[in-house]
N, C-alpha and C positions, 0 to 999 in steps of 0.2 A: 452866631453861637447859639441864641435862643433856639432858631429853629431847627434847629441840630441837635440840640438837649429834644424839641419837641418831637422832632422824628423820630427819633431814638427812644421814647418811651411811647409812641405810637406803635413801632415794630417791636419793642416787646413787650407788650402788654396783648398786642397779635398773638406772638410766636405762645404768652402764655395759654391763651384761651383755644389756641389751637390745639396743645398738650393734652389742655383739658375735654376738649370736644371728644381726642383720639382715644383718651385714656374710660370717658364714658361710652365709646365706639364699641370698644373692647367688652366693657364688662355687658354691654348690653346686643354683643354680638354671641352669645353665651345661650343658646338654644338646641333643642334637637338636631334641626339641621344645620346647623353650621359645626356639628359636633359629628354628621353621620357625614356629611358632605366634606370635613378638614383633612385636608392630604398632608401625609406623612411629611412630603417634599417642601412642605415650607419650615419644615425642623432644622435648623445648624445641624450642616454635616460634622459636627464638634462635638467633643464630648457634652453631653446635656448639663454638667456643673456648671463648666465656662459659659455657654450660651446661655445661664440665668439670670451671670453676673452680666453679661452686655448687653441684655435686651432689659433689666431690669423692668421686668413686668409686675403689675400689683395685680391683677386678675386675670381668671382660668383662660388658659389658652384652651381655645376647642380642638388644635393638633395635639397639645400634649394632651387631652380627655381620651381621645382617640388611643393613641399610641399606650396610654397606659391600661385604658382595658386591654387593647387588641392582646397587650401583653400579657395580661391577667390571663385571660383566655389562652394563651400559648402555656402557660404553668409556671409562667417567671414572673411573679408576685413583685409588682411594681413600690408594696406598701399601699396603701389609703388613694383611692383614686380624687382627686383633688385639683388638675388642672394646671397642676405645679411641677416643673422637672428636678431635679436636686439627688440627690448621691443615691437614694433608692430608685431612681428608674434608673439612671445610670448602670446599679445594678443589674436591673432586670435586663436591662440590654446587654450587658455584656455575659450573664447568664442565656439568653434567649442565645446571641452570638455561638457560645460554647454549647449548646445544645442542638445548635442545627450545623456544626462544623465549620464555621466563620470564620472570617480574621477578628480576635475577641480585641477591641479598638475603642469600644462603649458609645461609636457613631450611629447617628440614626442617616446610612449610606443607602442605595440602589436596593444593595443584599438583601439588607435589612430589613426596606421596605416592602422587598419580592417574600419575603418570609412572611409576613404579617399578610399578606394582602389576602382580602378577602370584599364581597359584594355588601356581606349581612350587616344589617347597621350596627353599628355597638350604644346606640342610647335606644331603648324601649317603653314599655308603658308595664305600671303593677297597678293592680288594684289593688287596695287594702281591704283587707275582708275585715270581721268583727272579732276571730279571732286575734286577728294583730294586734286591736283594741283592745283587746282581753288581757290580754299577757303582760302589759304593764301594768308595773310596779308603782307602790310609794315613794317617794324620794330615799335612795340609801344612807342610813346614817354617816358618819362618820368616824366614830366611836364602834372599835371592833368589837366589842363584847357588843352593843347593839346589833351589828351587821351577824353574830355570830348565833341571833336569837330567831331571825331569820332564816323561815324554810327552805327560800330561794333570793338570789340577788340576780334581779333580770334587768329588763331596761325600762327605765324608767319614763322615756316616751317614743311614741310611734315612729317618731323622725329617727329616735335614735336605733332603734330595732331595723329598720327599713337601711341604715346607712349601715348597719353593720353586715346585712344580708346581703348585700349588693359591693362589698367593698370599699364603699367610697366614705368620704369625707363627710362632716353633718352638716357645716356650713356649706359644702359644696350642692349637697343635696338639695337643701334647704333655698338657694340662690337659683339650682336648676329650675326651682319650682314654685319660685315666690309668687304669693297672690294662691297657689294651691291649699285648701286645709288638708293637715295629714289623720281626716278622720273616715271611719268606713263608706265604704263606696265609692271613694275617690280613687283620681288615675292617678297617682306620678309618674316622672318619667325617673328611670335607673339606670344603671349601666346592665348594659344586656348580656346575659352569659353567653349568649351564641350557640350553635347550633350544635 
């Protein structure tokens, strides 16, 4: 009986560190090219709500980074590009679907994927110039008569400026490019408008 209690916390205390190995696999598979290189085809041909709930991922998929610029770029506004699927890509697919004469289904199918398909990568490089620098703000009150005494309510940092230009998320940006500073001269990398 001992070594059957033993084994059995031998195997799972395995099975955990391997969760954990997969689950740091992931966020640290989160690069350029595993974002310009991720095919469409390892997406559930399922609606992208359901396939959230089953794969219960905690970090960006670089297929759905993919799939939701490519969308952006198509004019079906995914929402926040962020590496997360959930009821706004769903959307956008099932608008992208209804715009190029589909079966509107909100799967990421063959169709689907012939419609998006393109060579250009969808993650790129910005420089930050010294204007970008420029244009932030002091922190915004919170008190509207304060915010009201104000000439302009801009952004308040260069992360946030840059993730708004580009779509995506801050934390998402900010995780593309960790170890990057977001001050002038610097490259990061964004989601690329395309050609």
């Amino acid at each position: 009986m001992r070594l059957a209690m033993i084994t059995f916390a031998s195997v799972f205390a395995a099975n955990v560190m391997a969760a954990n190995t997969q689950e740091l696999a992931e966020r640290a598979a989160l690069t350029e090219a595993t974002i310009n290189d991720a095919s469409l085809d390892t997406i559930a041909a399922e609606p992208l709500e359901q396939a959230n709930e089953t794969t219960g991922r905690s970090a960006p998929d670089p297929a759905i980074v993919r799939l939701q610029i490519l969308l952006d770029r198509a004019g079906a506004s995914p929402g926040v590009i962020d590496g997360f699927d959930g009821e706004n890509v769903h959307k956008a697919v099932e608008a992208l679907e209804t715009m190029r004469g589909l079966p509107v289904d909100g799967k990421v199918d063959p169709d689907l994927v012939a419609a998006l398909a393109t060579a250009e990568p969808v993650v790129g490089h910005y420089t930050i110039t010294e204007d970008d620098v420029a244009a932030i703000v002091p922190p915004i009150p919170s008190d509207y008569a304060e915010m009201a005494k104000r000439d302009f309510l801009g952004y308040t940092s260069v992360e946030e400026a840059i993730a708004e230009r580009f779509h995506m998320d801050i934390d998402f940006l900010k995780q593309l490019n960790a170890g990057t500073p977001f001050t002038a001269g610097s490259q990061v990398l964004v989601a690329a408008y395309g050609p």
